[in-house]
C-alpha positions in Angstrom: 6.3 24.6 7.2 6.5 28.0 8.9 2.5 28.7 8.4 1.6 31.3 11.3 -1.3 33.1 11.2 -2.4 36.2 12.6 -5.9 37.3 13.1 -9.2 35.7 14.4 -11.7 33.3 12.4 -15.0 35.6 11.7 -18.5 34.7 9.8 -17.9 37.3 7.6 -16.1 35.3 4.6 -12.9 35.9 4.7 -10.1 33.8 6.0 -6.6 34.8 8.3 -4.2 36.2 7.0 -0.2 35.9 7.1 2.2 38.1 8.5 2.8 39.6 4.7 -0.6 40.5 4.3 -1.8 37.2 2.0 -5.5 36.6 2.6 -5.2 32.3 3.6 -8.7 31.3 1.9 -8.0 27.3 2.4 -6.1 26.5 5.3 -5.3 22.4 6.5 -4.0 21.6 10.0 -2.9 18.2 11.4 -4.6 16.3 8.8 -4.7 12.5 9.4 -6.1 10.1 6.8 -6.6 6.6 6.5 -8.7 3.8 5.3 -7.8 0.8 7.7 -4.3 0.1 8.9 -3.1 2.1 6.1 -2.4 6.1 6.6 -2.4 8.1 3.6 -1.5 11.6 4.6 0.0 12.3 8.4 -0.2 15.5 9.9 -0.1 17.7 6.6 -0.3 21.3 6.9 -1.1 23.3 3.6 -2.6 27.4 2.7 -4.0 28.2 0.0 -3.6 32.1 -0.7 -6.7 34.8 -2.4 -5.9 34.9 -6.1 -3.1 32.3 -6.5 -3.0 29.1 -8.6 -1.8 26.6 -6.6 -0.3 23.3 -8.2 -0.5 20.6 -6.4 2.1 17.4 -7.0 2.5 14.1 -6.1 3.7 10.7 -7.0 0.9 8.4 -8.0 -0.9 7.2 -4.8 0.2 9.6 -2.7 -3.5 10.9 -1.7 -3.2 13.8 -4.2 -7.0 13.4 -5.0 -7.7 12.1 -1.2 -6.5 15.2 0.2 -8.8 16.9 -2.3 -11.6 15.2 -1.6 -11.0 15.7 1.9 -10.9 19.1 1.8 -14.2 18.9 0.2 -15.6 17.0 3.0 -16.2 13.6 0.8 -13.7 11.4 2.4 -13.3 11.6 6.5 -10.1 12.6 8.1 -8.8 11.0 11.5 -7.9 14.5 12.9 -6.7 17.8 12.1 -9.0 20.8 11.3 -9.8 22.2 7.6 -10.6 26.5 7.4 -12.6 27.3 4.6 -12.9 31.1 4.4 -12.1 31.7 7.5 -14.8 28.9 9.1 -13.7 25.8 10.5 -15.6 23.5 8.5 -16.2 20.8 11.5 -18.0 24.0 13.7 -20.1 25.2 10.9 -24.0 24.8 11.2 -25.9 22.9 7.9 -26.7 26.6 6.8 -23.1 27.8 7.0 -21.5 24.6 5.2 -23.9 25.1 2.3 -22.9 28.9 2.0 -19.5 27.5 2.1 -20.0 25.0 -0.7 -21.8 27.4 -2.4 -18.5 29.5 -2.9 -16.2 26.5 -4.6 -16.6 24.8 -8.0 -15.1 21.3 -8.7 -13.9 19.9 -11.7 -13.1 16.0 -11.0 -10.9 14.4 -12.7 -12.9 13.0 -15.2 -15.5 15.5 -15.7 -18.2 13.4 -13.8 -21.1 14.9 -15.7 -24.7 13.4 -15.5 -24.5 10.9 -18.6 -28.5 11.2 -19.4 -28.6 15.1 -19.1 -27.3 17.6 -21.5 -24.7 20.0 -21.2 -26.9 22.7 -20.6 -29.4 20.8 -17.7 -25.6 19.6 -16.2 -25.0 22.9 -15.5 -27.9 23.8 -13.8 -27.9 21.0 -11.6 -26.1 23.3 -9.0 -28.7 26.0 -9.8 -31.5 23.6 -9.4 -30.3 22.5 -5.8 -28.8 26.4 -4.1 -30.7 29.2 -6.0 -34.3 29.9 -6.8 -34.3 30.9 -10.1 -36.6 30.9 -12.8 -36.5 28.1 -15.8 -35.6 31.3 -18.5 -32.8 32.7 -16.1 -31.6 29.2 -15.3 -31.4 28.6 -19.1 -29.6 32.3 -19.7 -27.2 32.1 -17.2 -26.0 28.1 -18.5 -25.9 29.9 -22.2 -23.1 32.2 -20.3 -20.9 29.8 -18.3 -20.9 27.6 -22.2 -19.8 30.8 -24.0 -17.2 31.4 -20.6 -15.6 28.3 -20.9 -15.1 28.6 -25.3 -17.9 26.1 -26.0 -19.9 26.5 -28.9 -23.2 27.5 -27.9 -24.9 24.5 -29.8 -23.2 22.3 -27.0 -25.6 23.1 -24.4 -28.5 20.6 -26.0 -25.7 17.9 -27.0 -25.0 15.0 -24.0 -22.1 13.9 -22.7 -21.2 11.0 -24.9 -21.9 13.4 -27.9 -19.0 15.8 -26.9 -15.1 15.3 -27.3 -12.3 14.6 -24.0 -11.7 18.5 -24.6 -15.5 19.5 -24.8 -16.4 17.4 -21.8 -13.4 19.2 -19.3 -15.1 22.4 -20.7 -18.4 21.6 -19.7 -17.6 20.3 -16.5 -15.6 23.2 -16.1 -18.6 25.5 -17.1 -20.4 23.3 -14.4 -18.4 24.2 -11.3 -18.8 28.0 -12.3 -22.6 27.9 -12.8 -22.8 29.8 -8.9 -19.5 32.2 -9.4 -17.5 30.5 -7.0 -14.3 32.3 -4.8 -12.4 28.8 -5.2 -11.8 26.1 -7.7 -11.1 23.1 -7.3 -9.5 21.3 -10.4 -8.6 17.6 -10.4 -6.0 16.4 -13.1 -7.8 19.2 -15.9 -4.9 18.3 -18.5 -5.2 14.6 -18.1 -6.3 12.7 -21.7 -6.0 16.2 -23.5 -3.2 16.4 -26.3 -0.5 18.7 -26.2 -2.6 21.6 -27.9 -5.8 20.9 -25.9 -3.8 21.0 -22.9 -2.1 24.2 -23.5 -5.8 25.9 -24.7 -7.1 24.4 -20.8 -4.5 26.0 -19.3 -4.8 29.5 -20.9 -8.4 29.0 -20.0 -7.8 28.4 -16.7 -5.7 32.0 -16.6 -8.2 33.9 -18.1 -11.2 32.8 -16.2 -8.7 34.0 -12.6 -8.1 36.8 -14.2 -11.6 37.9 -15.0 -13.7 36.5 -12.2 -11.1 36.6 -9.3 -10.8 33.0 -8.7 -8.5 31.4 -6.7 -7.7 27.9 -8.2 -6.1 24.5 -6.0 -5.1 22.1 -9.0 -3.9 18.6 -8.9 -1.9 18.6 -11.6 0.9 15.9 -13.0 1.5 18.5 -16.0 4.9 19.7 -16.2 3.6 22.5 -18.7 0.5 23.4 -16.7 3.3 23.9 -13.5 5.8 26.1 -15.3 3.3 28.2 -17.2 0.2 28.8 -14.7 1.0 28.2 -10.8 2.1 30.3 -8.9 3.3 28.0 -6.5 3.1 24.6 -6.3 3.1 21.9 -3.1 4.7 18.7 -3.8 2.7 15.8 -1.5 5.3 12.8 -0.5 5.9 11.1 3.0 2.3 11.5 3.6 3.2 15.3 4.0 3.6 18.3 2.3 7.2 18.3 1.4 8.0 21.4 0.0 6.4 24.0 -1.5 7.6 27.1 -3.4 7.7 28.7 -7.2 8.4 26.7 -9.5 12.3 28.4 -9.2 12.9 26.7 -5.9 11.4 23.5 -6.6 14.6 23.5 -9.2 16.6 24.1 -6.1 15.2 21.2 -4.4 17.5 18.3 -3.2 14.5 15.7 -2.3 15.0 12.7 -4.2 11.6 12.6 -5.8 11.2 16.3 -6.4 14.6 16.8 -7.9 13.6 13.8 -10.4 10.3 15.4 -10.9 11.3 19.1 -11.8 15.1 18.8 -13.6 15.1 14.8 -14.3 15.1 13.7 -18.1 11.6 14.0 -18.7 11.6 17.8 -17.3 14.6 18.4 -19.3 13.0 17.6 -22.3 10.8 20.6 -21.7 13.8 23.1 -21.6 
């Protein structure tokens, strides 16, 4: 795929960067994955650039969330070597890994917030366990990531089963930007939203970049969320990255799947 790097790793945050100048924040090597006999992903290379949204597309059980999770150091990998602001994740001390985590927010796919706490004490769950903050500043700064994410601020004593699909992505969202991370990491946001919801998400997910700097990696099977919000997109097949691009060359791409994906009937409807 063309990735070469220049530049040394460092401690002091940031990652390599390319030959244009683009700061690589997430960078994947040689990644193996497998869970028996089978493989799921084969020597996949992928960056991640400072400031992009990157889409992330796949067929259905391609290992679009396994590479995620991956990444995130929740499922093991058979070889290869993941770069997390400039660190190699495997050479990192205890101390170093939790300053890394400390610096992503993750939205799973289906919100995965603590069913017997409320949307306020969900969000200070990652307070609770990096910072040392005092119960009134805890409570102030959940009020804010609420009002961030275009919940009403009487959500933040309701529980989970007392919110909406919508509300519930919003609060899990508010979640994984309770400690201002550099990267987000979103899993399916869109899915079970209608049309409308869907759209509002994604405008959400804009702003929020746009404000606080974020750099967002996004599995995504949205049609809508790739043409109006990434700014390039990787399409996962052959337990690979295939292509990646704008959405403008994955139009130009001859790949069975990814031509059927992007100008098939069901993308055409779109137009």
């Amino acid at each position: 795929m063309g990735h070469e790097q220049t530049g040394q790793m460092n401690g002091s945050g940031t990652g390599p960067h390319t030959p244009n100048g683009r700061e690589v924040l997430l960078r994947v090597r040689d990644v193996t994955v497998g869970f028996g006999q089978k493989i799921i992903l084969e020597h996949l290379d992928m960056d991640v650039y400072r400031g992009e949204v990157l889409g992330f597309v796949g067929a259905s059980g391609m290992g679009k969330s396994v590479l995620m999770r991956t990444v995130l150091g929740l499922t093991p990998r058979r070889s290869g070597s993941i770069e997390v602001f400039g660190q190699d994740y495997d050479e990192a001390t205890d101390t170093m890994r939790r300053e890394i985590e400390q610096r992503w927010g993750v939205l799973f796919q289906q919100g995965a917030l603590f069913s017997s706490l409320t949307v306020r004490q969900n969000i200070q769950v990652p307070m609770r366990e990096h910072l040392t903050l005092s119960s009134r500043l805890r409570d102030e700064l959940a009020l804010l990531k609420i009002e961030m994410v275009g919940l009403p601020l009487d959500a933040a004593d309701k529980l989970p089963s007392e919110l909406s699909g919508g509300m519930i992505k919003r609060a899990a969202l508010a979640r994984s930007l309770a400690l201002d991370p550099d990267l987000l990491f979103l899993d399916e946001p869109t899915s079970g939203l209608d049309p409308i919801g869907a759209a509002s998400f994604d405008e959400l997910i804009v702003k929020l970049k746009e404000t606080l700097g974020l750099t967002v990696y996004m599995v995504t099977h949205d049609l809508d969320s790739l043409h109006s919000i990434c700014d390039r997109i990787a399409v996962l097949g052959e337990r690979r990255v295939l292509v990646e691009g704008t959405i403008e060359d994955m139009m130009q791409v001859e790949h069975p799947w990814v031509k059927s994906y992007f100008r098939g009937a069901r993308a055409l409807k779109r137009v």
